[in-house]
ZALUMGU-627060 format. One record per residue (C-alpha): residue number from 0; x, y, z; residue in one letter; chain. Coordinates in pm, 1 decimal. Layout:
% ZALUMGU-627060
+-----+----------+----------+----------+------+-----+
! seq !        x !        y !        z ! type ! mol !
+-----+----------+----------+----------+------+-----+
! NUM !        X !        Y !        Z !    A !   A !
...
+-----+----------+----------+----------+------+-----+
***
This chain:
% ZALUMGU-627060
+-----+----------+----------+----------+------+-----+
! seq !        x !        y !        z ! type ! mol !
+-----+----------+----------+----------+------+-----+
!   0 !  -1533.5 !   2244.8 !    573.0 !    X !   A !
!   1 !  -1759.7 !   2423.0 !    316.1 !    X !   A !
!   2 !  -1861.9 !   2072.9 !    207.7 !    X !   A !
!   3 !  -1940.8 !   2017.7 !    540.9 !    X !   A !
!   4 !  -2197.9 !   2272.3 !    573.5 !    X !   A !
!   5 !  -2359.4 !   2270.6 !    298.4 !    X !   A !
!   6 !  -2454.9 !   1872.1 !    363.2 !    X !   A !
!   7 !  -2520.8 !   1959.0 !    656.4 !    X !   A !
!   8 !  -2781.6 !   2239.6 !    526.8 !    X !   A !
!   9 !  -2897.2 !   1963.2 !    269.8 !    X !   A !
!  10 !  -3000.2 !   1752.5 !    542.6 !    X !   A !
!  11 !  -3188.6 !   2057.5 !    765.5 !    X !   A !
!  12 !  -3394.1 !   2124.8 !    469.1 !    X !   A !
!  13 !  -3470.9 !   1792.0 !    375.5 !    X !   A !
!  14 !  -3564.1 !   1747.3 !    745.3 !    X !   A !
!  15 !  -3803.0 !   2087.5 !    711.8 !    X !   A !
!  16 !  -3615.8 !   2220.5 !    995.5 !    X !   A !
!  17 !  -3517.2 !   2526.7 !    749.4 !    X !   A !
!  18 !  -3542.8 !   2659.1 !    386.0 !    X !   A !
!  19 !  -3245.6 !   2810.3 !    429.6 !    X !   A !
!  20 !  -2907.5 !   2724.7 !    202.7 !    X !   A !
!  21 !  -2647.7 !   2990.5 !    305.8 !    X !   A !
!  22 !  -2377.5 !   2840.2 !     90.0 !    X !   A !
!  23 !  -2596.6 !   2803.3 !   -201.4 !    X !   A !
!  24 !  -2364.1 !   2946.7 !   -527.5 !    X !   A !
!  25 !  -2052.9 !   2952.5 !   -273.6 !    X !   A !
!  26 !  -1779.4 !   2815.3 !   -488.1 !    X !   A !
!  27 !  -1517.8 !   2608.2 !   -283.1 !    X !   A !
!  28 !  -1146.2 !   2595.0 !   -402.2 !    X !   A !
!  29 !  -1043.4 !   2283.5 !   -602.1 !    X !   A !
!  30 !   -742.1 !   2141.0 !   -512.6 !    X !   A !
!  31 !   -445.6 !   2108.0 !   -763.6 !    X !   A !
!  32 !   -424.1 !   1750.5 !   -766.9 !    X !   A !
!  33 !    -94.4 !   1743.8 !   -678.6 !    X !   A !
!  34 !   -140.0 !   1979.6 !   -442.4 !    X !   A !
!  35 !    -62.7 !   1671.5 !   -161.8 !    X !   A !
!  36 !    181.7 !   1423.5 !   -301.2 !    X !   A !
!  37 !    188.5 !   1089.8 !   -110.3 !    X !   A !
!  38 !    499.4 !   1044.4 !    148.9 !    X !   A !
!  39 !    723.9 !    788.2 !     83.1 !    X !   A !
!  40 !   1034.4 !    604.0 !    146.3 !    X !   A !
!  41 !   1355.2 !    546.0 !     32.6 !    X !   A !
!  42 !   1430.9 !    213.3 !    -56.8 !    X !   A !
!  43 !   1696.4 !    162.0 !    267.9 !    X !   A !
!  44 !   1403.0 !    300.1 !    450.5 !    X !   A !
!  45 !   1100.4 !     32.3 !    362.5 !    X !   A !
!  46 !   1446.9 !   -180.6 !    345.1 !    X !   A !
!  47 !   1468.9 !    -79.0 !    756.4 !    X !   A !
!  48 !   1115.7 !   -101.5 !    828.0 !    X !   A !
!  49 !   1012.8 !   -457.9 !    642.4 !    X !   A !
!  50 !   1391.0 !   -614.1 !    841.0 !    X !   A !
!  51 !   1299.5 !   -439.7 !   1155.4 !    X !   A !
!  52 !   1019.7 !   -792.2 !   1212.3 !    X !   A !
!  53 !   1233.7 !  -1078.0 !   1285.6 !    X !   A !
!  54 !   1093.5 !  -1381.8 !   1403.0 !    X !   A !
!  55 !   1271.4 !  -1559.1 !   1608.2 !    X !   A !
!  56 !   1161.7 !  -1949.7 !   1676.6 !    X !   A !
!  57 !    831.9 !  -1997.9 !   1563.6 !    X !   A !
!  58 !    701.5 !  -2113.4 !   1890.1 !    X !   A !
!  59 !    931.3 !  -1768.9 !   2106.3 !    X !   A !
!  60 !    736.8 !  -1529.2 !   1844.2 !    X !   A !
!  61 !    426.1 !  -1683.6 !   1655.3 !    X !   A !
!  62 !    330.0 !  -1358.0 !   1514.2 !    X !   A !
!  63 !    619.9 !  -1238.8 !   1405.3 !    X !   A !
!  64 !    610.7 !  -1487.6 !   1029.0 !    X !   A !
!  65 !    300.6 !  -1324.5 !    983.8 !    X !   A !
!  66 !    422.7 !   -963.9 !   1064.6 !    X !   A !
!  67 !    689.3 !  -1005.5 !    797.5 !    X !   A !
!  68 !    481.6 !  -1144.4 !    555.5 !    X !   A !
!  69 !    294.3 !   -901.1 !    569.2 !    X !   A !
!  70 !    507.6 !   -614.1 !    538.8 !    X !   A !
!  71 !    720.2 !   -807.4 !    236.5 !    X !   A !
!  72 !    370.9 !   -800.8 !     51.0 !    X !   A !
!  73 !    301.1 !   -487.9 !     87.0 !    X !   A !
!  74 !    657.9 !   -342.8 !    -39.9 !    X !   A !
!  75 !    655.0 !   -652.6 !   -340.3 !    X !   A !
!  76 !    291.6 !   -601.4 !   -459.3 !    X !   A !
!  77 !    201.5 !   -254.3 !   -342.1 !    X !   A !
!  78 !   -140.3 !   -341.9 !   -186.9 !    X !   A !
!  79 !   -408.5 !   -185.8 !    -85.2 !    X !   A !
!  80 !   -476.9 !   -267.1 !    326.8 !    X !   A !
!  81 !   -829.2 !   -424.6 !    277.9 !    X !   A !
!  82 !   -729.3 !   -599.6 !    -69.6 !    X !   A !
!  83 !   -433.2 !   -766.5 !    140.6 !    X !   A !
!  84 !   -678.9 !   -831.1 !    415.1 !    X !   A !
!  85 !   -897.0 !  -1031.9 !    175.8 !    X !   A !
!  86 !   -625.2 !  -1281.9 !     36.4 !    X !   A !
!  87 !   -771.4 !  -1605.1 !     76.9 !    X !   A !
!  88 !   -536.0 !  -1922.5 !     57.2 !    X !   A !
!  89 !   -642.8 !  -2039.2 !   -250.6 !    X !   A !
!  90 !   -528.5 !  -1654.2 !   -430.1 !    X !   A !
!  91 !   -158.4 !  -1774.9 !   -399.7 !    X !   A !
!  92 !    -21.6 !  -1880.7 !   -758.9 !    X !   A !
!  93 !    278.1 !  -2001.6 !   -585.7 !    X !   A !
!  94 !    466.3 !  -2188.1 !   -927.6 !    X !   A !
!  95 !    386.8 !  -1871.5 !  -1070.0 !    X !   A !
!  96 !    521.9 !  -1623.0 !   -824.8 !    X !   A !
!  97 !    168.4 !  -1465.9 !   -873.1 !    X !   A !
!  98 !    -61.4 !  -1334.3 !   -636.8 !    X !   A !
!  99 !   -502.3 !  -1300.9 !   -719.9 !    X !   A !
! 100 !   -601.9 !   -989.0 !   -566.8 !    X !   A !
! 101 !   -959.3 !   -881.3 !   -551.0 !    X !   A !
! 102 !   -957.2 !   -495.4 !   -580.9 !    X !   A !
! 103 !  -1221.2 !   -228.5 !   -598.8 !    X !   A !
! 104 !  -1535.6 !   -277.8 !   -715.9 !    X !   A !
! 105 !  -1485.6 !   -641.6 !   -724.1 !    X !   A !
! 106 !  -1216.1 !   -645.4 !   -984.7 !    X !   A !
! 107 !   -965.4 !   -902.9 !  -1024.8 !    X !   A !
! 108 !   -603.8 !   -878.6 !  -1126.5 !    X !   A !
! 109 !   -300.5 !  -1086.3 !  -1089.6 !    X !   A !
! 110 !     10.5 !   -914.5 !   -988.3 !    X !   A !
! 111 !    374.2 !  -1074.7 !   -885.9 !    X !   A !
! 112 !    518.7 !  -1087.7 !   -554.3 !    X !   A !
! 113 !    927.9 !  -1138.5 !   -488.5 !    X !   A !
! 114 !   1025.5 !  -1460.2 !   -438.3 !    X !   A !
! 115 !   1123.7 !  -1326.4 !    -95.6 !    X !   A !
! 116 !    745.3 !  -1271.1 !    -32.7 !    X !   A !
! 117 !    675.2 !  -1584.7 !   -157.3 !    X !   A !
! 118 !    957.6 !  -1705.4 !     82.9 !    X !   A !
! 119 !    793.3 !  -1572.9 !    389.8 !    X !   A !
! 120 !    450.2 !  -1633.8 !    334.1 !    X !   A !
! 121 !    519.5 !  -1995.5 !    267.9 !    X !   A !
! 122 !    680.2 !  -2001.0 !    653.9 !    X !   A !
! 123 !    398.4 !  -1791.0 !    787.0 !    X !   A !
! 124 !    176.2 !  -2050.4 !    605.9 !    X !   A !
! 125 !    358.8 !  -2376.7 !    764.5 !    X !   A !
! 126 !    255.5 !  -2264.3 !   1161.8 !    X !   A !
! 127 !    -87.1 !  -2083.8 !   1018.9 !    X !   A !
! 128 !   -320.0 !  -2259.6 !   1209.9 !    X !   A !
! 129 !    -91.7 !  -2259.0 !   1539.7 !    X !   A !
! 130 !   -179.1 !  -1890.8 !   1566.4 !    X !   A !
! 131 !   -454.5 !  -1867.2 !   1902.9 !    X !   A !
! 132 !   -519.2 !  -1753.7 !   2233.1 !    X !   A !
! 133 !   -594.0 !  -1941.8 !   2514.0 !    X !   A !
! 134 !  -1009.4 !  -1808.3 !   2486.6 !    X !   A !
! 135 !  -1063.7 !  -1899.3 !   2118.7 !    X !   A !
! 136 !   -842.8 !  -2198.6 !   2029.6 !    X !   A !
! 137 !   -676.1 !  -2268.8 !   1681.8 !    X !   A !
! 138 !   -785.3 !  -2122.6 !   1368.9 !    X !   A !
! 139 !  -1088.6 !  -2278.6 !   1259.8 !    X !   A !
! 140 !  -1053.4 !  -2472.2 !    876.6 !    X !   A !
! 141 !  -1307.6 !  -2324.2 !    771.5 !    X !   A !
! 142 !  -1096.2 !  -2023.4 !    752.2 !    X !   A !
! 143 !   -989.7 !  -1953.9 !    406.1 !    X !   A !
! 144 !   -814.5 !  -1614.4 !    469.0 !    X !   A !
! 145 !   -466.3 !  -1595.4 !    450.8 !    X !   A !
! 146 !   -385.0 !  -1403.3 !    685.3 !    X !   A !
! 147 !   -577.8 !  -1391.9 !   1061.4 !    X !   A !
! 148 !   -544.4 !  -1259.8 !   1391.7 !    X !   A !
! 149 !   -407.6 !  -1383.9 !   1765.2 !    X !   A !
! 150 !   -795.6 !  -1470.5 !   1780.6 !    X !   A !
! 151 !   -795.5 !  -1729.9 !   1436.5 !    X !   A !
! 152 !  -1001.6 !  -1488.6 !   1265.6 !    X !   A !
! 153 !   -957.8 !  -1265.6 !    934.7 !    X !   A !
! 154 !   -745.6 !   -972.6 !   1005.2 !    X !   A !
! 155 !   -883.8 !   -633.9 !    989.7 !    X !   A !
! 156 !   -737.2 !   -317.4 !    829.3 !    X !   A !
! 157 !   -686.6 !   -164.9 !   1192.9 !    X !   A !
! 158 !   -450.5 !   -486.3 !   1312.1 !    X !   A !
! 159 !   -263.3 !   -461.1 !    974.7 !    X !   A !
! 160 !   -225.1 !    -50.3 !   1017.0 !    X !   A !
! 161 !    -32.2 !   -126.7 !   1369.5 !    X !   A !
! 162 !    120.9 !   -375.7 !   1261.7 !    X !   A !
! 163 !    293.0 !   -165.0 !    968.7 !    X !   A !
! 164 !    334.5 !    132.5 !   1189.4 !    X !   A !
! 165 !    479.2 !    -42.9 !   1505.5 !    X !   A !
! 166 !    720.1 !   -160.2 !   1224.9 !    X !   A !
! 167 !    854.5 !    197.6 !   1127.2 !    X !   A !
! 168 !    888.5 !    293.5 !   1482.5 !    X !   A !
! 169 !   1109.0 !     38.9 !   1545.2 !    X !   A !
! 170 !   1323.1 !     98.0 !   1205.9 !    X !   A !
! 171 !   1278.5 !    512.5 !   1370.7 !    X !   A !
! 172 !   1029.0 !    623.1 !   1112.5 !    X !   A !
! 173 !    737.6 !    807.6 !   1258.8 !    X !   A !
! 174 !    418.6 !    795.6 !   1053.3 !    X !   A !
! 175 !    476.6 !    452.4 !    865.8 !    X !   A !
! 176 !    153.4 !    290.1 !    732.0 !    X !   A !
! 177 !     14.3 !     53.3 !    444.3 !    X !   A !
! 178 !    -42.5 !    331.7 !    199.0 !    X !   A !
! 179 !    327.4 !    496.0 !    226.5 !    X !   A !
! 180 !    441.8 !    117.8 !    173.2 !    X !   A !
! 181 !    215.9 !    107.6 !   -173.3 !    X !   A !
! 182 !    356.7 !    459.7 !   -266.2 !    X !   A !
! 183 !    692.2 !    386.0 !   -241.7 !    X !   A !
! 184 !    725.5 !     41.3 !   -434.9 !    X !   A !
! 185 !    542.8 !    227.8 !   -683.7 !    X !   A !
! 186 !    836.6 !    497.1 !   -695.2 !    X !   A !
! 187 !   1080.6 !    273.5 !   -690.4 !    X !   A !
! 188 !    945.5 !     83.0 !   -986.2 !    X !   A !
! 189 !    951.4 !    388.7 !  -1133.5 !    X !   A !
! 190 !   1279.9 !    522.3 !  -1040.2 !    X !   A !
! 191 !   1454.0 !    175.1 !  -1152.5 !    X !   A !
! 192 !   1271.7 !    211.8 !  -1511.0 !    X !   A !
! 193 !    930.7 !     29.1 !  -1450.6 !    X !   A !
! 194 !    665.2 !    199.0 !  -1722.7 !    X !   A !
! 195 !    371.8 !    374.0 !  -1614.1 !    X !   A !
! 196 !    119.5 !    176.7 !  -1752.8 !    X !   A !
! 197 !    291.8 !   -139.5 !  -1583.3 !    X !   A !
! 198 !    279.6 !     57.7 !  -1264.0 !    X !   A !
! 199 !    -95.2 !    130.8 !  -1313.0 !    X !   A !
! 200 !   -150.3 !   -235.2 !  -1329.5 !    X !   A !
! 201 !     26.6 !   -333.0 !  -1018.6 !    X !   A !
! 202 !   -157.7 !    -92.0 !   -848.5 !    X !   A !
! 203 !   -532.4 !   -200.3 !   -970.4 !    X !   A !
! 204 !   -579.2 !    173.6 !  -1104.1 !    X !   A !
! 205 !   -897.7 !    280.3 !  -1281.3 !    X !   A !
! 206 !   -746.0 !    568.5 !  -1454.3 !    X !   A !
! 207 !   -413.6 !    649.0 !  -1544.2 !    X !   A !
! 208 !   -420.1 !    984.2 !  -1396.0 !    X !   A !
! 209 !   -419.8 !    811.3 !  -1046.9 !    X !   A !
! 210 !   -100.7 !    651.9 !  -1141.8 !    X !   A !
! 211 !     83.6 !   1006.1 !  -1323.8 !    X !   A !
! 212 !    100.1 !   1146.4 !   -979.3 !    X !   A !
! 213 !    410.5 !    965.6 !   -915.0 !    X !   A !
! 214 !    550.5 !   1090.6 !  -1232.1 !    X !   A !
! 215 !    493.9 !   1418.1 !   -992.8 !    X !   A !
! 216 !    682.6 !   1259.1 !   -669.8 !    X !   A !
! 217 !    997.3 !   1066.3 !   -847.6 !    X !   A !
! 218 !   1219.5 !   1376.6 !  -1025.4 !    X !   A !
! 219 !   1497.3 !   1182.7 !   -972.2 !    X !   A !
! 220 !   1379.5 !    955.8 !  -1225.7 !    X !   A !
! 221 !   1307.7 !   1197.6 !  -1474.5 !    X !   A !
! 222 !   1663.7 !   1372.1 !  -1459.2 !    X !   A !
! 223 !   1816.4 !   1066.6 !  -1519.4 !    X !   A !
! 224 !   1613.3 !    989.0 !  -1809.0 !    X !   A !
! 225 !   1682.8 !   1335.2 !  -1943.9 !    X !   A !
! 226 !   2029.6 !   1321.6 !  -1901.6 !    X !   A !
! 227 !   2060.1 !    970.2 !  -2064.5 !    X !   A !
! 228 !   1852.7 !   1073.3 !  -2352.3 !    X !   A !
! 229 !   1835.2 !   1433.7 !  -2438.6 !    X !   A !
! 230 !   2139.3 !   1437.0 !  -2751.3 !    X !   A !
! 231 !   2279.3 !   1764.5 !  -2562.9 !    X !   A !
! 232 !   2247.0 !   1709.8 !  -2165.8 !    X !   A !
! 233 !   2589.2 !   1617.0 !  -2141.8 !    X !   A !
! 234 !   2763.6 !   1833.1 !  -2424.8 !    X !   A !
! 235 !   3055.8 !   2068.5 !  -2243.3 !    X !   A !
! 236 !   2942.8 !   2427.2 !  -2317.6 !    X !   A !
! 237 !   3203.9 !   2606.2 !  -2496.9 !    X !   A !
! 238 !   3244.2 !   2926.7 !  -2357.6 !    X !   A !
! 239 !   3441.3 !   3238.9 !  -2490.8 !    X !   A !
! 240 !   3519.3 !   3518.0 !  -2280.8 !    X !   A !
+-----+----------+----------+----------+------+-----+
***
């Protein structure tokens, strides 16, 4: 809110509407930064929401490869929404298991997918160009992104976001979206003995303070790597009364 103002000030003076900066020396609060950890799931959870799209024939539910590709992506390669979005055809490494994602600031990076991904995407790619309404017609060729709309055309991070949270309501998990997909795999990694700089990779961080916040969120993982390693976690005290 204070940072609100005070652009908004900016912009009155720069305007010469006023020379007046009533926040000018106000100091706002910085956040700890992990004051807001990032919600995620448990692995039967995303396991609930990713099974809750089944296609049935591809002809009774055309969407529905897609939909499931989609969400086994996410939870295998913890994605951003626009840098799944942007997967063209041609990123697939598919004798590789490998997927070319093109992250912020126009920076590359290969990271795996499951071979249940793979799997899926493979099916979603077979009927790809079967995917149309009735006003548009078939996906043009000259479409090169993976993944596209009922219309043919590229999907956009809105379609994806309903897509991913019509997905946890029918799994019963209010509040689902792309992000709480990325946040979990990346606990999970972590919880099942993934390093952090690995993690950091997956994820297409910058810095690896971005990635130590989920050093923050999985204490599970910690414990258990305490208890296995620390020479007197599991030493019976010996107690004389």
């Amino acid at each position: 809110m204070i940072s609100v103002v005070k652009n908004y000030y900016l912009f009155l003076v720069r305007e010469g509407i006023t020379n007046e900066m009533p926040l000018k020396g106000f100091e706002k609060r910085k956040a700890h930064p992990y004051e807001h950890l990032p919600r995620t799931l448990s692995i039967q959870q995303a396991t609930d929401v990713i099974e809750s799209v089944r296609p049935k024939t591809w002809r009774a539910d055309p969407t529905g490869y897609r939909d499931r590709a989609i969400l086994e992506l996410f939870y295998s390669s913890g994605l951003r929404v626009q840098e799944l979005c942007d997967i063209q055809i041609g990123d697939l490494r598919r004798s590789e298991v490998l997927l070319l994602v093109h992250g912020k600031g126009q920076k590359e990076r290969l990271v795996p997918m499951t071979e249940t991904a793979l799997k899926w995407v493979m099916r979603y790619l077979e009927h790809r160009k079967e995917l149309h309404t009735k006003a548009q017609g078939y996906v043009s060729p000259s479409n090169h992104y993976l993944f596209v709309s009922n219309t043919g055309r590229k999907m956009c991070p809105q379609a994806v976001y309903n897509i991913v949270r019509e997905a946890g309501q029918k799994a019963g998990i209010v509040g689902v979206h792309p992000h709480t997909m990325r946040h979990s795999i990346a606990t999970h990694l972590l919880d099942n003995g993934a390093g952090i700089f690995e993690i950091k990779d997956l994820l297409g961080h910058e810095s690896l303070a971005t990635t130590a916040i989920y050093t923050h969120v999985s204490v599970q993982h910690l414990m258990t790597g305490y208890l296995r390693a620390h020479p007197r976690a599991n030493v019976q005290p010996k107690v004389t009364v």
